[in-house]
C-alpha positions as CSV (number, residue, x, y, z in Angstrom):
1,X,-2.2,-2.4,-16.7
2,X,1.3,-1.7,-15.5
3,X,3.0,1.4,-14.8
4,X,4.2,3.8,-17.7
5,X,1.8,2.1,-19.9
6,X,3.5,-1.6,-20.0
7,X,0.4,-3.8,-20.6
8,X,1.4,-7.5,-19.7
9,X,-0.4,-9.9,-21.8
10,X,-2.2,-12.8,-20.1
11,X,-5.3,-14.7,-21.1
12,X,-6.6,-14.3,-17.1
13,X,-6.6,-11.0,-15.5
14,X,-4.9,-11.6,-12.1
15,X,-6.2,-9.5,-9.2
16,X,-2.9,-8.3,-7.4
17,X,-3.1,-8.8,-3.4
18,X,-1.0,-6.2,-1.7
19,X,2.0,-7.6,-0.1
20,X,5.2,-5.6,1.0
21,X,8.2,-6.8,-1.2
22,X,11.0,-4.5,-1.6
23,X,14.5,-4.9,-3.7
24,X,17.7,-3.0,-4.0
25,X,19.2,-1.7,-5.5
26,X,17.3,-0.4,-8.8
27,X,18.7,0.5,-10.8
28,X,21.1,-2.9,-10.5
29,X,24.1,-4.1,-12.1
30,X,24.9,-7.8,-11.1
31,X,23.0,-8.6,-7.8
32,X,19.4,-7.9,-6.3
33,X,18.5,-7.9,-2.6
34,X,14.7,-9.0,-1.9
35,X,12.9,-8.9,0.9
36,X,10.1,-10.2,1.6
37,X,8.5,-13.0,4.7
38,X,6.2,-15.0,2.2
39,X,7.6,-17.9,-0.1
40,X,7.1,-16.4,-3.0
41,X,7.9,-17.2,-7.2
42,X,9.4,-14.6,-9.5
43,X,9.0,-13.8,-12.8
44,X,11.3,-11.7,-15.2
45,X,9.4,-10.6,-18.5
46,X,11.2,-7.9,-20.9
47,X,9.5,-5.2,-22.4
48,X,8.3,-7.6,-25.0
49,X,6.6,-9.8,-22.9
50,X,8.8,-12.4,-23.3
51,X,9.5,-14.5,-19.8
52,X,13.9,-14.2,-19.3
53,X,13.6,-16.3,-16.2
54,X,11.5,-18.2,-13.5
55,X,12.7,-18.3,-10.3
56,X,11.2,-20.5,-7.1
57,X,12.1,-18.7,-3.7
58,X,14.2,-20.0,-2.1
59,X,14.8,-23.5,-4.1
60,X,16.2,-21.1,-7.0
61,X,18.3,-18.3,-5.8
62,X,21.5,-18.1,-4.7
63,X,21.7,-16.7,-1.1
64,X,18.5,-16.9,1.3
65,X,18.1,-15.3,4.7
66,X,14.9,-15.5,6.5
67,X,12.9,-12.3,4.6
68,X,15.6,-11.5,2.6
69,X,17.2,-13.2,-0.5
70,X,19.6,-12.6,-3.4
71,X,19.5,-13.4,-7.4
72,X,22.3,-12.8,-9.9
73,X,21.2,-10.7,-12.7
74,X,24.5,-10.9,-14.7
75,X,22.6,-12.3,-17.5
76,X,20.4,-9.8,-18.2
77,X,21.2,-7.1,-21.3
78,X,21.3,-3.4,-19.6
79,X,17.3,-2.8,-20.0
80,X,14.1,-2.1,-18.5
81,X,11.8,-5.7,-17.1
82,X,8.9,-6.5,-15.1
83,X,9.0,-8.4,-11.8
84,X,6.4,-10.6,-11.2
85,X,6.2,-12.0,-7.7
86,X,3.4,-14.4,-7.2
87,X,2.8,-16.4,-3.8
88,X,2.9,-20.2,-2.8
89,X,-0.6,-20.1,-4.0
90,X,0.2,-18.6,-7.1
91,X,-1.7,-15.6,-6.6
92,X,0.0,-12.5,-8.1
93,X,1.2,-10.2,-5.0
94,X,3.2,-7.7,-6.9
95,X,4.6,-6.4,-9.8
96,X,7.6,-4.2,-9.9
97,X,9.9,-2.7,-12.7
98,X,13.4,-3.2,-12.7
99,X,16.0,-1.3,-14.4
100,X,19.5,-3.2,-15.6
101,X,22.8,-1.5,-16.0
C-alpha cells in the first residue's frame, strides 16, 4: 500500500529495501534534482496506474553528477504520480509521490 491510500497494482508484492533517495523540488514545475549513490531505474505511474515514463539512471536522463541527477518533467499534466525507484537488481528501494505544477 502507498501513502494516502494509492494502492499500486502489481501481480508480485515487492518488499521495499530502505535506501536514501531524495528529490527537489516537490512540488516541481519543469526539472527534478535526485540524489541518490546507487544506479538506480525510475518509474513514473499516474494515479491510474498507468506507467508515463521509464527511465534508466544515468543512460536516460539529462544531467548526471556522481549522486545527483536531473530529469525534465515538462511533459507531465500538472498532477499527482508515483515514483518508483528500483535498483540495478531490480529490487524496489523506494517509492515516493510527486506533485506537478
Amino acid at each position: 500500500m502507498l501513502p494516502l491510500g494509492i494502492s499500486c497494482a502489481n501481480s508480485i508484492e515487492d518488499e521495499v529495501v530502505n535506501y536514501s533517495i531524495d528529490f527537489y523540488p516537490n512540488p516541481v514545475a519543469d526539472v527534478v534534482s535526485i540524489l541518490n549513490t546507487e544506479f538506480l531505474s525510475l518509474q513514473i505511474t499516474n494515479l491510474q496506474g498507468q506507467i508515463v515514463k521509464q527511465y534508466t539512471i544515468p543512460g536516460d536522463v539529462g544531467r548526471f553528477d556522481v549522486g545527483r541527477f536531473e530529469i525534465s518533467l515538462n511533459y507531465l499534466e500538472p498532477g499527482f504520480y508515483i515514483f518508483a525507484f528500483r535498483n540495478k537488481d531490480g529490487r524496489l528501494v523506494e517509492i515516493r509521490k510527486c506533485v506537478k505544477i
